[in-house]
N, C-alpha and C positions, 0 to 999 in steps of 0.2 A: 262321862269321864271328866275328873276334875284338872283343869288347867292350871299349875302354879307358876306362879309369878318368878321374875330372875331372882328379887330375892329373897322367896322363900325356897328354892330350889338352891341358893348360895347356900342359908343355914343348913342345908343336907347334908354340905360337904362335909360339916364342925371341922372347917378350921376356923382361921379367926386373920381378922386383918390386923397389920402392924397401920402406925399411924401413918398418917399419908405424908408423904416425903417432901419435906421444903425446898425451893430451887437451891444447888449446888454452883450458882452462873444466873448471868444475866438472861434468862428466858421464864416463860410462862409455862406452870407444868399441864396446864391445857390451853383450850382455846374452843370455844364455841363458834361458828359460821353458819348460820341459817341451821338445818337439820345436821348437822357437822360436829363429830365432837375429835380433836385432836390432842390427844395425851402424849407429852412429850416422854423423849427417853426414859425409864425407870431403873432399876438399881434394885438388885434382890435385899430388903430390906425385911431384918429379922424382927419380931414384934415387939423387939425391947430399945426397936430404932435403930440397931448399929446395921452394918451390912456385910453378906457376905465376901469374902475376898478368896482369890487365888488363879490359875489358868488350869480349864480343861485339859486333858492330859498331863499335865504335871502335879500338883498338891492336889487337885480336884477330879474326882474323876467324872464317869459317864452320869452316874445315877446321882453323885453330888451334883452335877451343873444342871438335870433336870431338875433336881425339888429346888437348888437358886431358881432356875426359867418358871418355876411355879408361885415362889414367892414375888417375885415382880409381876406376875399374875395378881398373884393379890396387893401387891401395892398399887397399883394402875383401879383397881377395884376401889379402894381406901381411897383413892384422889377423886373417884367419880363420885363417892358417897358421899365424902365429905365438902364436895363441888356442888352437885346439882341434889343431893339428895336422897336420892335410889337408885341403883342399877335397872330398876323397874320403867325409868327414862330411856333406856337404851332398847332401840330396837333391834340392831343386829352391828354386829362384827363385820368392820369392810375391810379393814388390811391394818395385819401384821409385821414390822422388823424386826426380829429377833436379832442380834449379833453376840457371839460366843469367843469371849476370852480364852484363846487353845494356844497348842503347842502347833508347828506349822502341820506337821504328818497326821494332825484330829482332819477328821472325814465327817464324823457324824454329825453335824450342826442342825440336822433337822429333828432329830430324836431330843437332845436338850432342850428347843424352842418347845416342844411338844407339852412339858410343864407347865407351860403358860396357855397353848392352845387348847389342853386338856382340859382347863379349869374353866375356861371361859366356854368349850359346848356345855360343859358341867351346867353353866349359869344360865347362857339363853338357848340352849339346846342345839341338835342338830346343825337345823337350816340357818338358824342366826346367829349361831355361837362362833362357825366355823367362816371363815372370809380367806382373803387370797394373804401370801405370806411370804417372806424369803427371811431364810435363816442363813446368817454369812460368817466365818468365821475371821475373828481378829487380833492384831498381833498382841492389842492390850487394850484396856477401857479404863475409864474414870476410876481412880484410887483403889486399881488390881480388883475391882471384881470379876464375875466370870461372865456375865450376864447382863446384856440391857436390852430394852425393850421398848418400842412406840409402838401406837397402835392412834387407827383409827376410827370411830364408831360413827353409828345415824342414829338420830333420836328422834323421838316420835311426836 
């Protein structure tokens, strides 16, 4: 059985990555620490650059603030590639914060994150793809997206 790689198992998906997102503030949109790879907050950012905007439950609904939680999927994607090189560095998925721009009565904030946790078993499979996670919801986020995201990974 032939094993592929994280990212020839990305090309599977054919999506495509938007460019990787410039800091918005005074931080670093990663950080490396020994086997440690720390991607700061992301921003569902569409491939022509701009970003999605709006609040879950209100202008956005369930299945829009998934495929946002997917596209900051793959912008966190785009900053690893365009950082270290290949997602093929990455050996597994440690932890997830999704946080969800909603209206206060939104409940489901862990089905939105799912867009982003979707994509990444998508890439390094099951057992590495999948790590621990909390999806919260919020009264608003950086310039009315609906959608942000950090994560953490280990590299090999």
């Amino acid at each position: 059985m032939e094993i592929k790689t994280a990212d020839e198992r990305f090309k599977e998906t054919a999506l495509t990555l938007p460019p990787a997102p410039e800091p918005l503030g005074i931080y670093k949109p990663f950080l490396i620490d020994g086997k440690y790879l720390y991607v700061s907050g992301h921003g569902p950012l569409k491939n022509d650059g701009s970003l999605f905007h709006g609040r879950v439950g209100d202008d956005v609904d369930i299945e829009q603030g998934k495929l946002a939680a997917q596209q900051v999927g793959l912008a966190i994607l785009s900053t690893i590639k365009k950082n270290i090189g290949s997602l093929d560095k990455v050996k597994r998925v440690i932890k997830v914060l999704g946080m969800v721009s909603c209206v206060p009565e939104f409940e489901n904030h862990p089905y939105v994150i799912n867009g982003c946790s979707e994509l990444f078993k998508k890439v390094w499979g099951e057992e590495n793809g999948v790590g621990v996670r909390s999806a919260v919801g919020m009264g608003s986020l950086p310039g009315n997206i609906p959608v942000e995201i950090e994560a953490l990974f280990e590299l090999y």
